[in-house]
Backbone as numpy.savetxt, mean C-alpha at the origin, in Angstrom:
# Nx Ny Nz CAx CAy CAz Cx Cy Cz
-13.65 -22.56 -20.44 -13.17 -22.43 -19.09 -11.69 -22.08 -19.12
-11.56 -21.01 -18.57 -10.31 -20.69 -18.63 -9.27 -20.96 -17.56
-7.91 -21.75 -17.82 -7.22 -21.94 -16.65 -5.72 -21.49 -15.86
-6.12 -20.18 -16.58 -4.89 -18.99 -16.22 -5.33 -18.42 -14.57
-4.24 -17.95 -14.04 -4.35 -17.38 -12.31 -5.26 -16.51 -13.04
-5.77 -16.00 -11.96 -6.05 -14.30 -11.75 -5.58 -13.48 -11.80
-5.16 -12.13 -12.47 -4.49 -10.58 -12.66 -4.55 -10.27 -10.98
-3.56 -10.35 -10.29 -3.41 -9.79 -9.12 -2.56 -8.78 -9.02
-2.36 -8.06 -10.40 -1.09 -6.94 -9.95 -1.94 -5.67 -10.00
-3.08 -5.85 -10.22 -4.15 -4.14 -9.88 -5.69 -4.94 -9.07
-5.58 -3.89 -8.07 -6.35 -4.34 -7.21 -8.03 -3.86 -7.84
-8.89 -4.68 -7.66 -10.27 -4.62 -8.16 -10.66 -3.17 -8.21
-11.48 -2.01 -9.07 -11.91 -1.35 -9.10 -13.20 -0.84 -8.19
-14.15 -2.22 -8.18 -15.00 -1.65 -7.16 -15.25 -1.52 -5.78
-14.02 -2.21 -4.88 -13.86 -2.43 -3.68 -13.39 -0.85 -3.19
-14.18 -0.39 -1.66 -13.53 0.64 -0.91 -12.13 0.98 -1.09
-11.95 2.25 -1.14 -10.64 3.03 -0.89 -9.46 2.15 0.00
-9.92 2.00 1.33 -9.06 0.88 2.44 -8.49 -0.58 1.60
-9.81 -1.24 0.99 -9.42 -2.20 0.22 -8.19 -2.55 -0.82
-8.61 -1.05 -1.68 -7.55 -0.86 -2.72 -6.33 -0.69 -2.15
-6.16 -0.26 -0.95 -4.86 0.47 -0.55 -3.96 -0.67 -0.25
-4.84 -1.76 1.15 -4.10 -3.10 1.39 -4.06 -3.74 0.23
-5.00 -4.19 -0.78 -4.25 -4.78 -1.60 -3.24 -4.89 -2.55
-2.58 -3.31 -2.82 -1.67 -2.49 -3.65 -0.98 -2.68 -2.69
-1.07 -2.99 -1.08 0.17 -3.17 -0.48 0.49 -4.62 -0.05
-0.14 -4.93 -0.38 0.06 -6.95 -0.47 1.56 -7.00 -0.83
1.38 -6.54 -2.00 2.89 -6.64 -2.56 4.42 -6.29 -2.63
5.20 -7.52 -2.11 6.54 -7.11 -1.30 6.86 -5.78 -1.98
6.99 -5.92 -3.49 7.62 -5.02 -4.39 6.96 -3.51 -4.00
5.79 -3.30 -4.29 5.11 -1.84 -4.16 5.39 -1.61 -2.46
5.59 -2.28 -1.46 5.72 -1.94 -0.31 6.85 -1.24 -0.23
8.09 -1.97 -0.91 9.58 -1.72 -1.11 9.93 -0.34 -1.85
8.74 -0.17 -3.05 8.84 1.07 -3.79 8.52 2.67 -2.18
7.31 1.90 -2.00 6.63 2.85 -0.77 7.97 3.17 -0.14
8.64 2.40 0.87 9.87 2.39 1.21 11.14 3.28 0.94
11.31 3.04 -0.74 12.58 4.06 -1.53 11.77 5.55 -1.52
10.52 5.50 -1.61 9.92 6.86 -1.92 9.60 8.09 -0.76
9.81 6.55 0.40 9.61 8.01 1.56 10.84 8.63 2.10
12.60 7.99 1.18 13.43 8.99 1.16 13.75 10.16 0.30
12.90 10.03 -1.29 13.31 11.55 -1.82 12.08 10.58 -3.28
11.54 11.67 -3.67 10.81 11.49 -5.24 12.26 10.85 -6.17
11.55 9.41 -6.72 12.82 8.69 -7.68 12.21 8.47 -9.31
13.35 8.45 -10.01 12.40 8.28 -11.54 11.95 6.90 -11.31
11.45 6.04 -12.18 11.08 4.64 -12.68 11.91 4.20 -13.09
13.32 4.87 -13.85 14.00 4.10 -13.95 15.13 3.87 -12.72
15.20 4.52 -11.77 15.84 4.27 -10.84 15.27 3.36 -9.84
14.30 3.68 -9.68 13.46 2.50 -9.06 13.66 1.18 -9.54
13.53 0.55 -10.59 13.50 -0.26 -11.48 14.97 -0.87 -10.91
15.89 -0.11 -10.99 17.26 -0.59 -11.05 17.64 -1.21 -9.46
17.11 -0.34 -8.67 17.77 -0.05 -7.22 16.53 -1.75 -6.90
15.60 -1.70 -7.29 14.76 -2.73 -6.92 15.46 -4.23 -7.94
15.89 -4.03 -9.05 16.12 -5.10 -9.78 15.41 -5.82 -10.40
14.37 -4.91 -11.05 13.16 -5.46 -11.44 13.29 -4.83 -12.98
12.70 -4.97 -14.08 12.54 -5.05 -16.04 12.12 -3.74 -15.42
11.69 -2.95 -16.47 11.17 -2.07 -16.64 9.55 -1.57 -16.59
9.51 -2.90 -17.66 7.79 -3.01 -17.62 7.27 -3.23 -16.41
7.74 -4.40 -15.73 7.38 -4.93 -14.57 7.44 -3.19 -13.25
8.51 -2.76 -13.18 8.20 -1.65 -12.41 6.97 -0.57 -12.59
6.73 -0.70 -14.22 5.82 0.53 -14.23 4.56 -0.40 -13.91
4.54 -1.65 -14.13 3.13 -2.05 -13.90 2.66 -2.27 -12.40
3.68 -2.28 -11.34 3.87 -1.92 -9.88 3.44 -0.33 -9.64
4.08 0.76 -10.50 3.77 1.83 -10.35 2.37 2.46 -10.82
1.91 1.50 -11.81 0.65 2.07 -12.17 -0.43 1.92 -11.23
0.28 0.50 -10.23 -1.19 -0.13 -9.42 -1.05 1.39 -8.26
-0.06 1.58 -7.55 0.52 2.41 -6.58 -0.41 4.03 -7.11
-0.33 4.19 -8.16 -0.55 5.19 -8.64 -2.36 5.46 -8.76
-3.10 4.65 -9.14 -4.16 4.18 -9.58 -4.83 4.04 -7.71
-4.15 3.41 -6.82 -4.90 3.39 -5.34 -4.55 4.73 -4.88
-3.87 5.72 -5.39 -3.73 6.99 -4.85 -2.77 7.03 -3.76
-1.51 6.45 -4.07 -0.68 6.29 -3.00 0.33 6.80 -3.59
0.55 7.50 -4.78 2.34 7.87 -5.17 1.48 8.70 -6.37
2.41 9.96 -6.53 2.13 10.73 -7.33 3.24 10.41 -8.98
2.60 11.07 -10.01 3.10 11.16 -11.05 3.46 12.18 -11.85
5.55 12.67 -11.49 5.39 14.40 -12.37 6.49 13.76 -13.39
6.29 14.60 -14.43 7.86 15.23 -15.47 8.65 16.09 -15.11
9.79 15.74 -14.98 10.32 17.14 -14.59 10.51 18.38 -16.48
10.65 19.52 -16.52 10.48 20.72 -17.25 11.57 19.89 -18.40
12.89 19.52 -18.21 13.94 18.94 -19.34 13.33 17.99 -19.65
12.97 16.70 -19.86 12.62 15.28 -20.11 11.10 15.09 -20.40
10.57 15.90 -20.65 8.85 15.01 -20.35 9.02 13.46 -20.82
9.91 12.59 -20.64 9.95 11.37 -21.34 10.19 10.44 -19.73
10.86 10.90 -19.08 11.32 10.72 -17.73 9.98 11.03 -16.48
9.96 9.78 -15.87 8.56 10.08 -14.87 9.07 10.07 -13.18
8.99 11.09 -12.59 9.34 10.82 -11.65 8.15 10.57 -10.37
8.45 9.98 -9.45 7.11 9.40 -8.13 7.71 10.08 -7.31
6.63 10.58 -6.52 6.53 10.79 -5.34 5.28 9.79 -4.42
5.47 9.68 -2.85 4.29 9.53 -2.86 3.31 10.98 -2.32
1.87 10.30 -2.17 0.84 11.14 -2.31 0.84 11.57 -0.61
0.64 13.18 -0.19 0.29 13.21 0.94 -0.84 13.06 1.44
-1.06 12.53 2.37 -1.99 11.84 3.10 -2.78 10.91 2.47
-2.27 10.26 1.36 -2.60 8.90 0.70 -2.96 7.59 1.81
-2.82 7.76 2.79 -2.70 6.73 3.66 -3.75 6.88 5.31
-4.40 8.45 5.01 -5.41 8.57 5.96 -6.65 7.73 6.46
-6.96 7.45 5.47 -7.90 5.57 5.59 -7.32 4.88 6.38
-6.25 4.19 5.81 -5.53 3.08 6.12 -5.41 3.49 7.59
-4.60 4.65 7.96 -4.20 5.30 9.37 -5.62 4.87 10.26
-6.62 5.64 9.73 -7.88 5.71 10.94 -8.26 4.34 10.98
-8.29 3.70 9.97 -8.28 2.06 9.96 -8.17 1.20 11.32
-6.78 1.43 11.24 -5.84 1.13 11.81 -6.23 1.29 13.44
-5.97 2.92 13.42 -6.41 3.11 14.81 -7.53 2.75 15.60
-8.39 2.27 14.74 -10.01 2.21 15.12 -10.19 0.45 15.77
-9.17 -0.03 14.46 -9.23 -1.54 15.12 -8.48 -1.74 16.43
-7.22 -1.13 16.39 -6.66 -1.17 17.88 -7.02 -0.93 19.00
-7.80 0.33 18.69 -9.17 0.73 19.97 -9.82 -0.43 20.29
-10.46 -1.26 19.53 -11.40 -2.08 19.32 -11.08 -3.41 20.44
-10.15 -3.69 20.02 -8.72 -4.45 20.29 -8.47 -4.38 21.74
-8.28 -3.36 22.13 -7.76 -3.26 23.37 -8.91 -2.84 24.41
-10.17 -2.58 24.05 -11.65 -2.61 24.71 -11.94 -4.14 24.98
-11.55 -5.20 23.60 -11.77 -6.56 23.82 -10.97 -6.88 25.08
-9.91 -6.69 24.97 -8.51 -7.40 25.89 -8.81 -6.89 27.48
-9.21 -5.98 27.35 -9.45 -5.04 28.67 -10.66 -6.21 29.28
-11.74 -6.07 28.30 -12.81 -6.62 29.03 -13.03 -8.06 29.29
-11.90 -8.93 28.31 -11.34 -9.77 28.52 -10.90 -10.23 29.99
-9.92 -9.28 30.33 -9.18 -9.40 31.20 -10.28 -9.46 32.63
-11.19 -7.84 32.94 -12.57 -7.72 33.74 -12.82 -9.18 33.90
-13.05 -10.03 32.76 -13.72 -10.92 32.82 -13.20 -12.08 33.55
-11.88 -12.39 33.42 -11.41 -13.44 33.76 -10.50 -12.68 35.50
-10.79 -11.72 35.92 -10.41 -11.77 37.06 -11.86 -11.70 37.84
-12.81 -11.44 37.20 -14.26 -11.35 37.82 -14.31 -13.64 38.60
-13.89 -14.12 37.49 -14.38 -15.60 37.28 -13.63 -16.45 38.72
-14.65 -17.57 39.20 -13.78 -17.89 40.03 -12.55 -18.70 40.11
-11.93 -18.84 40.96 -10.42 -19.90 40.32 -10.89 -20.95 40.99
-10.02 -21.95 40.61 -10.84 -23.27 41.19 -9.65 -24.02 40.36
């Protein structure tokens, strides 16, 4: 019986696309990366620094990010040693319609909610 946590820094393999995405975004850190990345493509090691995080520890943030299809992975032509991220476009179209679908949902409840309790008598 083993009594170590659970590996929570890569989100399960067989769970839906949506799944993988929130749970790669659970995390303050990969949210924060998401964050630096939607002002300009940064290496890992800048990331690393600007976040204040080891090295290892960043790439193992970047691998999860990378792996749910949310941030891309190039070399630039001088360095192939140097990795730079971007994120992925429209990496986040799930999540988006997600999103929108529950709010619809949401506001059909509240609406009919509302029908309901002005239908009711006061007393």
């Amino acid at each position: 019986m083993s009594l170590r946590a659970p590996d929570i820094s890569t989100p399960p393999r067989g769970e839906n696309p949506l799944d993988r995405t929130l749970a790669a975004l659970a995390d303050p850190h990969r949210r924060a990366v998401i964050d630096l990345l939607r002002e300009r493509p940064r290496a890992a090691g800048e990331l690393a620094r600007v976040m204040g995080l080891t090295p290892p520890a960043m790439s193992r943030h970047l691998r999860t990010l990378r792996q749910v299809g949310l941030v891309d992975e190039s070399h630039p032509v001088f360095d192939a040693r140097v990795r730079i991220y971007s994120l992925k476009a429209g990496a986040m179209s799930d999540l988006m319609r997600w999103l929108e679908e529950t709010e619809r949902l949401w506001i059909e409840q509240l609406a009919a909610f509302e029908a309901h309790l002005e239908k009711a008598p006061r007393g």
